[in-house]
C-alpha positions as MATLAB code, in Angstrom:
seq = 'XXXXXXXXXXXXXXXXXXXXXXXXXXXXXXXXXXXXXXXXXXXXXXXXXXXXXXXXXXXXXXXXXXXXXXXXXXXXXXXXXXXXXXXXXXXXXXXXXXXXXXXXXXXXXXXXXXXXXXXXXXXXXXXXXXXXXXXXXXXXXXXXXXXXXXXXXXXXXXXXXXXXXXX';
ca = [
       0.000    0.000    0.000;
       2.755    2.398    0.746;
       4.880    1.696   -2.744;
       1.511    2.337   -4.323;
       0.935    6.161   -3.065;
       4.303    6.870   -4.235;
       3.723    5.627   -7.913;
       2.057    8.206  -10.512;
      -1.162    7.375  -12.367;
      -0.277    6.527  -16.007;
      -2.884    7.980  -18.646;
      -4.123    4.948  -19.206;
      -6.044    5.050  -16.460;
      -8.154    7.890  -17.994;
      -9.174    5.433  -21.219;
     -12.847    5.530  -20.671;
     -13.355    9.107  -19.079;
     -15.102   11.644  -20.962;
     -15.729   13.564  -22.533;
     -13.103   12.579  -24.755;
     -10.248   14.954  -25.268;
      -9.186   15.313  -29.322;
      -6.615   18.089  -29.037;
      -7.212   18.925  -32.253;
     -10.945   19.809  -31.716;
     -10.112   21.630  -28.674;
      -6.907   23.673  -29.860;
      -8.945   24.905  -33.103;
      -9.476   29.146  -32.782;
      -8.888   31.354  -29.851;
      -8.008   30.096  -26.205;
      -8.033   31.592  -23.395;
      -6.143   30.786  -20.237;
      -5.851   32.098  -16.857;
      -3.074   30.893  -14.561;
      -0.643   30.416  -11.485;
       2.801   29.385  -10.184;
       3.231   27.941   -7.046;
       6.913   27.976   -5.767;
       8.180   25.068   -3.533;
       7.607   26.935   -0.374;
       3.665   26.736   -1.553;
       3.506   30.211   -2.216;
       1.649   32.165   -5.393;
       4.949   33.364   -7.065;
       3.005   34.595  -10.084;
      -0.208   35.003  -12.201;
      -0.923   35.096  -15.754;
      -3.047   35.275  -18.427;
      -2.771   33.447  -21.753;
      -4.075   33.917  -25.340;
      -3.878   31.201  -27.818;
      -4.520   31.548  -31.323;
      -4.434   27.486  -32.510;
      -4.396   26.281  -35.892;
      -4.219   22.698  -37.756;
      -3.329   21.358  -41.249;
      -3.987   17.533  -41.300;
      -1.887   16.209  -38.252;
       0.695   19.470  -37.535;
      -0.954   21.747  -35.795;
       0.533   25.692  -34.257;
      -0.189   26.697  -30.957;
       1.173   30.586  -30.545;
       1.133   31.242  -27.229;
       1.014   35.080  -25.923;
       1.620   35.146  -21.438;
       0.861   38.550  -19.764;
       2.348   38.082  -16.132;
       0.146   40.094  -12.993;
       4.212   41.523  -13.118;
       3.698   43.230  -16.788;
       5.778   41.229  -18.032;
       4.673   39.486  -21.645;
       6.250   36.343  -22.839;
       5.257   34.224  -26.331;
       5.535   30.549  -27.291;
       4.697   29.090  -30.521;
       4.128   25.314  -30.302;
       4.126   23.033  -33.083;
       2.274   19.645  -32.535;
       2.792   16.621  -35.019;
      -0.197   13.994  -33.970;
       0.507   10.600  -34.397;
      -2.453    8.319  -33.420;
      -2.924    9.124  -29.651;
       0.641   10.408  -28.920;
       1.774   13.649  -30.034;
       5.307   15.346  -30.795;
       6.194   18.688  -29.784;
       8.559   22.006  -30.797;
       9.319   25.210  -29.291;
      11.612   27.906  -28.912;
      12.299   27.312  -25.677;
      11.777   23.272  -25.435;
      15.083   21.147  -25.399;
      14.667   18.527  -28.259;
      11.078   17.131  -28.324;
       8.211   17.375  -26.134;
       6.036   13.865  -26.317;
       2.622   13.527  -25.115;
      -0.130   11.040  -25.571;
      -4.251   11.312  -25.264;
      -6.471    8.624  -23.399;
      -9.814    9.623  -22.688;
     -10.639   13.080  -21.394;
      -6.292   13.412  -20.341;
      -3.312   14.691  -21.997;
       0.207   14.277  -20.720;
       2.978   16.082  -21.981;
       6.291   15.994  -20.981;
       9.743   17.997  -21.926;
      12.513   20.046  -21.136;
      12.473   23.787  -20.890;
      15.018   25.858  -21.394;
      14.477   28.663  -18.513;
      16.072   31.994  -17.920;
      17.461   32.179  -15.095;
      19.774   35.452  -14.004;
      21.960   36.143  -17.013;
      21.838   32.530  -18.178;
      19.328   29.559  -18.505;
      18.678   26.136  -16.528;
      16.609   22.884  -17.814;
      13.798   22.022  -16.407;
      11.821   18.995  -16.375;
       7.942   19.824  -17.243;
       5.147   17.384  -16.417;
       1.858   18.613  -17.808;
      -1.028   16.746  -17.524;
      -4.530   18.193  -19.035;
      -8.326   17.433  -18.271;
     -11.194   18.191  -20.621;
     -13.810   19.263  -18.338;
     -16.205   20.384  -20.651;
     -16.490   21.310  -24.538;
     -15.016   24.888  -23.274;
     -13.056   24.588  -20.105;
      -9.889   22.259  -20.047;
      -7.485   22.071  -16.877;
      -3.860   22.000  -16.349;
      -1.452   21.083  -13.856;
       2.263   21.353  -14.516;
       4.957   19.903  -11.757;
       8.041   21.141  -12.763;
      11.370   19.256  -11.482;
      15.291   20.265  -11.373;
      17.191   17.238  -10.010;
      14.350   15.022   -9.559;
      12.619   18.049   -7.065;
       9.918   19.455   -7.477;
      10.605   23.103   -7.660;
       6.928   24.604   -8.423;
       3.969   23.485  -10.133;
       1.709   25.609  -12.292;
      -2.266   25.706  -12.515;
      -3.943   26.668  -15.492;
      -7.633   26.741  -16.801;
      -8.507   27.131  -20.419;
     -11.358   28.064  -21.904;
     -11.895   27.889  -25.313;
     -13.731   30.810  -27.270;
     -15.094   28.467  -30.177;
     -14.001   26.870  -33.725;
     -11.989   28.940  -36.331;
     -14.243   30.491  -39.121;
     -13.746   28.250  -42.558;
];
């Protein structure tokens, strides 16, 4: 019992929840996203709001990402997603090599590397998102975020989208 509340759920366990997450559905027009950071002390380090403007062409589809921090600070992100079946390849900027993710019901997990400023330099961090269609609209988010195997903050994020692109 103990070894078992220290393993993570894999997202096969989500197979038969639904609604049924198809990224490609939801990611399709304008996004919106409001969000948080919470350091490793368990304190709200920042807030944010995100606009996403999400297109597709057969399996690749762009995700460009536009953050305005409660700071003032803005920050952008342009994903590109290559679907494969349920799993999914990723590219950004600011990603180190490939980001992989895979679907199973109503979940997405995706994992990668980010590179992150960090004084006058950057580090690598380890990202662990994992994504819950809620509804046809609103889609959650919880990121853990590792250096050196600890956890060093975890982000919160709820989406909502604003509706199909226009053909």
């Amino acid at each position: 019992m103990l070894l078992s509340g220290c393993s993570s759920t894999g997202i096969e366990a989500f197979r038969n929840e639904r609604p049924e997450l198809d990224l490609r559905a939801y990611f399709d027009g304008r996004v919106d996203a409001w969000g948080i950071v919470r350091n490793r002390d368990g304190a709200i380090s920042q807030r944010f709001l995100v606009t996403i403007d999400a297109s597709w062409q057969g399996d690749t589809g762009t995700l460009d990402e536009r953050f305005r921090y409660s700071d003032g600070h803005e920050q952008r992100r342009v994903w590109t997603l290559r679907k494969s079946g349920d799993r999914y390849v990723g590219t950004a900027a600011d990603v180190v090599g490939e980001a992989h993710g895979e679907t199973a019901g109503n979940a997405f997990r995706f994992r990668y590397v980010l590179d992150f400023p960090y004084g006058r330099s950057t580090i690598h961090l380890d990202v662990d998102d994992w994504m819950y269609l809620m509804d046809d609209e609103v889609l959650l988010n919880r990121s853990s975020i590792r250096k050196f195997g600890f956890e060093v903050a975890q982000v919160f994020i709820s989406f909502r989208r604003q509706g199909p692109r226009e053909p």
